[in-house]
C-alpha positions, 0 to 999 in steps of 0.5 A: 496505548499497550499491546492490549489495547491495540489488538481492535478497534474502538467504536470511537475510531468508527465514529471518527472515520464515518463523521470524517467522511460525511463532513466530506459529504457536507463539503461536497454537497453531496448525500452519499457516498457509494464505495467499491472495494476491491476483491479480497484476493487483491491481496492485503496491499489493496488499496481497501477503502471499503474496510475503512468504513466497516473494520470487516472482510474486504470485497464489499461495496459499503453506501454511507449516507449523510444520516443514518447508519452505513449500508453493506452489499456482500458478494456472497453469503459466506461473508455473513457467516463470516460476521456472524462467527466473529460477532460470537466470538465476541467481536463488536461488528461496526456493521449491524445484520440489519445493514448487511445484503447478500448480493452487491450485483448492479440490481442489488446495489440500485435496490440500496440506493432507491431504497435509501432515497437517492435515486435522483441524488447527488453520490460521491464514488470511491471506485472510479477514480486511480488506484494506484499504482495498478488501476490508475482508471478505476476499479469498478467492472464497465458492466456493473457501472453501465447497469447502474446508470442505466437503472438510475437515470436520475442520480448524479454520480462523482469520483471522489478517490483522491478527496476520500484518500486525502482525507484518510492521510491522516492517521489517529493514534488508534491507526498510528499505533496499527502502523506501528505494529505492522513495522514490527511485524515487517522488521521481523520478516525480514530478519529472517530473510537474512538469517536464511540468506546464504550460499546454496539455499533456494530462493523459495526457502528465503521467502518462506522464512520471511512470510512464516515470520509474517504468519508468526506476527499474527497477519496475512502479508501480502506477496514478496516481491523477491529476485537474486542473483551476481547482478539482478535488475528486476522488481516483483514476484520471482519468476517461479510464483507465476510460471514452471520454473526450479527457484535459484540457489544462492551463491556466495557473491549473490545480492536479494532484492525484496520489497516485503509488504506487511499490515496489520489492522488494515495499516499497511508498511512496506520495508525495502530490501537488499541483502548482500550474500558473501562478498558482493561487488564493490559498486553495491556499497556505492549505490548502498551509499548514494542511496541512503544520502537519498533517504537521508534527504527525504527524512530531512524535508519530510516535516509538516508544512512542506509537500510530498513534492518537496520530498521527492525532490530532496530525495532525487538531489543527490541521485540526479548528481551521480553518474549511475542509474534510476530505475524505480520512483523514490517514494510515496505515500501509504495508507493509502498508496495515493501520492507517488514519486517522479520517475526516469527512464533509466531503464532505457540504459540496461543493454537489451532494453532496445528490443523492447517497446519504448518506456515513457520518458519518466514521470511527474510527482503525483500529488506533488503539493499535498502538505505534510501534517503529522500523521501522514505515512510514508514509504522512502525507498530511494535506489540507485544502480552502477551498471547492473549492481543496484541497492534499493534500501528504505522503509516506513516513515511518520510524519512526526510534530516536528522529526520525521519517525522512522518505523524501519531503520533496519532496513534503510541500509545494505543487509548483510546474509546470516548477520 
């Protein structure tokens, strides 16, 4: 497939995807399924179901039936002309006019559901179910679902997250070279972030060097997350993007962190990052090391027949026998973020940790026997920490035939700023 090909979506991916979800219907014995998808501004690392089934604008709410073609519920009627502009274009809508609605209120949506025969159905919810890692309960308003069963008394309603984000784990060669692209697009993000990095620069202008790359790359990326310092432990957006606060100059001796989230065509790629500024500490090369030993056991165990379980702990073996710090789980899944690494409590270890609320004593595998088949994406992002010098390292990986297929080498190692 070519560069050329790649840029959209064939109406045979359509088909595979809305078949694949009703042989999940057969399999269920249920008549439809009914789909939230979250808002748009929920950023592209959403788990966005809903533009699986319509390659279209995401915060939709999309009913598939057994038979006959799917049904969409806009939020507001600048989504038609949205469709309406890229349909002149010259785009191929997977959703026709007739099959779109104005309005996705829990009227609207019981109206759709009567109208297509199904209020006294059986419906399978993709909404209720974890979304994680940030809605682990479930996405859909109380009171828009309380309406709904209050005006379909009749229908029988189930989640069916996990079965529809199992089912999707499998990406076809159209999805696959998506992903492909997408790490592309990740790789040169953060290239520029290093070629940014270097004493007196602020944080801010490292970030926009990696989001213009992003820009450049022809997508919209989702958020960075982006801390800097001599020894910084901390994970998410830097602290100036939610709050008055000047953006930290770079010193030499500074470390970055950054997980740099990039997507293309609705496939998404994470890519970890450290990036060391001068001459750093001496344990960040050891935690570099320990780290990429993690890594390196993850692509060993990751091969079709074995289980995401099988990974994570493969991945835990060389950190567990260390002496240092985990903060953060070592991997999971992508497309969709559904299967999560076990956690430990480490955090518990950081010198005034002890004024905070007591954080869980780590947590299981999620999905820890899903098997492996090819096509599966995933993130291995395995972390380790001397103290407060921390690396976390790691990127994108295939499930291959037989060899995992690193999408993100580059990044699976310690960064070094202008090199």
């Amino acid at each position: 497939m070519n560069d050329a090909e790649i840029l959209r979506f064939s109406i045979a991916e359509r088909d595979r995807r809305w078949r694949a979800a009703r042989s999940l219907l057969d399999d269920l014995g249920l008549d439809a399924l009914l789909v939230f998808g979250e808002h748009e501004d929920a950023g592209p690392a959403a788990v966005a179901y809903d533009t699986w089934f319509t390659n279209g604008r995401p915060g939709t709410t999309v009913v598939l039936p057994r038979t006959g073609d799917p049904v969409v519920l806009f939020p507001a009627p600048m989504f038609i002309m949205d469709h309406l502009e890229s349909t002149r274009r010259g785009e191929a809508p997977w959703i026709q006019p007739a099959n779109l609605r104005t309005s996705r209120t829990s009227g609207a949506l019981a109206a759709v559901l009567a109208e297509l025969g199904f209020a006294q159905g059986r419906i399978g919810v993709v909404g209720l179910g974890p979304h994680l890692p940030w809605h682990p309960e479930g996405i859909v308003p109380f009171g828009l679902w309380s309406a709904v069963l209050a005006q379909l008394p009749d229908a029988e309603f189930r989640s069916v997250d996990l079965e529809l984000g199992q089912l999707r784990m499998r990406l076809s060669d159209e999805e696959l070279a998506m992903v492909r692209r997408s790490a592309q697009i990740g790789d040169s993000m953060v290239e520029a972030m290093v070629e940014a990095a270097r004493p007196g620069v602020p944080e801010n202008h490292i970030y926009a060097a990696g989001m213009a790359a992003g820009y450049a790359g022809g997508t919209v990326p989702a958020n960075l997350h982006l801390w800097s310092g001599p020894d910084p432990v901390a994970a998410g957006l830097p602290g100036w993007g939610y709050r008055p606060e000047t953006p930290r100059v770079l010193r030499d001796g500074d470390i970055i962190y950054s997980e740099v989230f990039s997507h293309f065509g609705g496939l998404h790629t994470q890519h970890q990052v450290t990036i060391a500024v001068g001459e750093v500490h001496a344990d960040y090369a050891r935690a570099a090391s320990l780290a990429r030993s993690a890594y390196d056991a993850g692509l060993a165990a990751l091969r079709p027949g074995r289980t995401f379980g099988d990974v994570v702990d493969a991945m835990h073996e060389p950190l567990d026998a260390a002496d240092g710090s985990i903060f953060l789980i070592t991997a999971h899944s992508l497309n969709p973020g559904l299967a999560v690494g076990k956690g430990r409590s480490d955090i518990r270890r950081l010198p005034g940790a002890e004024a905070y609320p007591p954080v869980p004593d780590g947590h299981p595998t999620f999905l820890a026997d899903l098997e492996l088949v090819p096509g599966m994406t995933f993130v291995l992002e395995p972390q380790y920490a001397f103290g407060r010098h921390l690396a976390h390292l790691g990127g994108t990986v295939i499930v291959g035939q037989d060899e995992p297929v690193e999408l993100s080498p580059y990044t699976a190692r310690l960064l070094r700023a202008g090199r």
